[in-house]
C-alpha positions as YAML, in Angstrom:
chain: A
units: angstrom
residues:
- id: 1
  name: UNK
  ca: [94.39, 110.34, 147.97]
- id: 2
  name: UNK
  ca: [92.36, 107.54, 149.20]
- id: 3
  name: UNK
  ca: [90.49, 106.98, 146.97]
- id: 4
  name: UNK
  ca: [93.08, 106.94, 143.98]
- id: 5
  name: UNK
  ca: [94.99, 104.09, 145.86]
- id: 6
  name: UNK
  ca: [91.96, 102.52, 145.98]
- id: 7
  name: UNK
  ca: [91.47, 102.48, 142.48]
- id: 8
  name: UNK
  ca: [94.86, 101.59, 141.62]
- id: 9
  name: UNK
  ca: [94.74, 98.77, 144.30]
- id: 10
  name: UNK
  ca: [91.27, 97.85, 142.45]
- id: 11
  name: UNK
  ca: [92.55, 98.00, 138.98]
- id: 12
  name: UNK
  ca: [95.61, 95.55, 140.11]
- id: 13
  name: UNK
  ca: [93.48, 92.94, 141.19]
- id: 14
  name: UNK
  ca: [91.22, 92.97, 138.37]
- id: 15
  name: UNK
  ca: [94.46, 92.48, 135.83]
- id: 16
  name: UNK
  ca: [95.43, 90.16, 137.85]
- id: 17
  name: UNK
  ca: [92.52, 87.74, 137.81]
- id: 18
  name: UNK
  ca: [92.20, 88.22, 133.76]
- id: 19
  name: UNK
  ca: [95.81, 86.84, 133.73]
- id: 20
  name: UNK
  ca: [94.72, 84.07, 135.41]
- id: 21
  name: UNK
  ca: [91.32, 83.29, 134.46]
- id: 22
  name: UNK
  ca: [90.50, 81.10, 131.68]
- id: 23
  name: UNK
  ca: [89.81, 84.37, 129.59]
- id: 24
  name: UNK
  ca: [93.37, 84.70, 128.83]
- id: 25
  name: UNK
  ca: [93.26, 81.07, 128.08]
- id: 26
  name: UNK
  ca: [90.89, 81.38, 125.77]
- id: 27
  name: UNK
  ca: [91.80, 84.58, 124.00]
- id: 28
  name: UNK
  ca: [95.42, 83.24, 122.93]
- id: 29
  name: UNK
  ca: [93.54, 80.12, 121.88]
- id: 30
  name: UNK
  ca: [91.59, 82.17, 119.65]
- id: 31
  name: UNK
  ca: [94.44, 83.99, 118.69]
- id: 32
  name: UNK
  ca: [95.91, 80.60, 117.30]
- id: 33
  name: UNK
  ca: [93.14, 79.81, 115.66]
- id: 34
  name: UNK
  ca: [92.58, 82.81, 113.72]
- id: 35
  name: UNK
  ca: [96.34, 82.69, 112.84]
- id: 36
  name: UNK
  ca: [96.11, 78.93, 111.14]
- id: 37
  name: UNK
  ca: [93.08, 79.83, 109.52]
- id: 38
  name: UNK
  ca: [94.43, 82.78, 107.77]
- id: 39
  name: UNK
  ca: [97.59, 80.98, 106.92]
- id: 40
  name: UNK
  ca: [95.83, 78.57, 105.38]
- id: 41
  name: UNK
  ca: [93.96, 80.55, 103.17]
- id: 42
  name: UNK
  ca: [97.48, 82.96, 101.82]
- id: 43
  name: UNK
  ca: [96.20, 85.65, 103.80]
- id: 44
  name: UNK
  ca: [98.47, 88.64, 104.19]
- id: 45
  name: UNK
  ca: [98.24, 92.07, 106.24]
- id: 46
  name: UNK
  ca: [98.23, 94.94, 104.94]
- id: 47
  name: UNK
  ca: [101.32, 96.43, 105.48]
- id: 48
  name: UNK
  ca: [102.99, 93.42, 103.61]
- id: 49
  name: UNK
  ca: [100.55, 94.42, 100.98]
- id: 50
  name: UNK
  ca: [101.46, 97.88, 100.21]
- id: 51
  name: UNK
  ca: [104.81, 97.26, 100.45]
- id: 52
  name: UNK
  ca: [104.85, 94.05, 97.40]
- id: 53
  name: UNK
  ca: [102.61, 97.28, 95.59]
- id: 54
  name: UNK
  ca: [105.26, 99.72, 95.65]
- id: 55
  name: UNK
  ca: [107.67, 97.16, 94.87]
- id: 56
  name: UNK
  ca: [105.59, 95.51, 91.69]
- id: 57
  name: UNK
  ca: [104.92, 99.84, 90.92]
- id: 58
  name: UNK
  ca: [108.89, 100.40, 90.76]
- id: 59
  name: UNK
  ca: [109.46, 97.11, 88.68]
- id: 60
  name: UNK
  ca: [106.34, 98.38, 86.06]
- id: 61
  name: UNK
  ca: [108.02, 101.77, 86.06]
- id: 62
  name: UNK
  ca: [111.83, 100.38, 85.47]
- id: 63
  name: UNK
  ca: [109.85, 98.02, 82.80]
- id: 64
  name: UNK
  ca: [108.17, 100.51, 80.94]
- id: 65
  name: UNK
  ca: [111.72, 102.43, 80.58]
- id: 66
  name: UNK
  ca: [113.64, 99.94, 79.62]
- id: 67
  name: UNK
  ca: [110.84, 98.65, 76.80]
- id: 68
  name: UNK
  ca: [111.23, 102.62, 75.55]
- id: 69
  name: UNK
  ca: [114.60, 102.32, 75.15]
- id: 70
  name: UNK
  ca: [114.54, 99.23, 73.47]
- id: 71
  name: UNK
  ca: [112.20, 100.40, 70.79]
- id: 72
  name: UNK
  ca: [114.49, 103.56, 70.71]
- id: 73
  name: UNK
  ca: [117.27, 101.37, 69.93]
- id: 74
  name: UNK
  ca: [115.38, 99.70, 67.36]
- id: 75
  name: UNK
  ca: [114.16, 102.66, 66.22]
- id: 76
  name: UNK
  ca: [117.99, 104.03, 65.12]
- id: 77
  name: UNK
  ca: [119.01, 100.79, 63.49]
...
């Protein structure tokens, strides 16, 4: 049992000084700068991705259909 508060006690004081150390600093500094420099260049993730695919998929389906029945249309007259 001793030992695990130990360890827990341990771990506790280790978070705590990477909150405060200029790591943490550093690392949302980074952050920032990774973020501009991926804005800048029209960068998106991929979830944001896939989801304009399956929307551009559903608008080439809906197209395709509607072109059909237009030339079915024309194809009566």
């Amino acid at each position: 049992m001793i030992e695990k508060r130990v360890f827990e006690e341990l771990g506790e004081r280790l978070s705590e000084a990477a909150r405060n150390s200029p790591a943490h600093d550093l690392e949302k500094n980074l952050r920032a700068l990774l973020a501009a420099f991926f804005d800048r260049f029209d960068v998106v993730v991929r979830e944001d991705f896939d989801v304009q695919r399956k929307l551009l998929d559903r608008a080439q389906a809906k197209l395709a259909a509607l072109e059909a029945r237009v030339a079915e249309f024309e194809a009566k007259r």
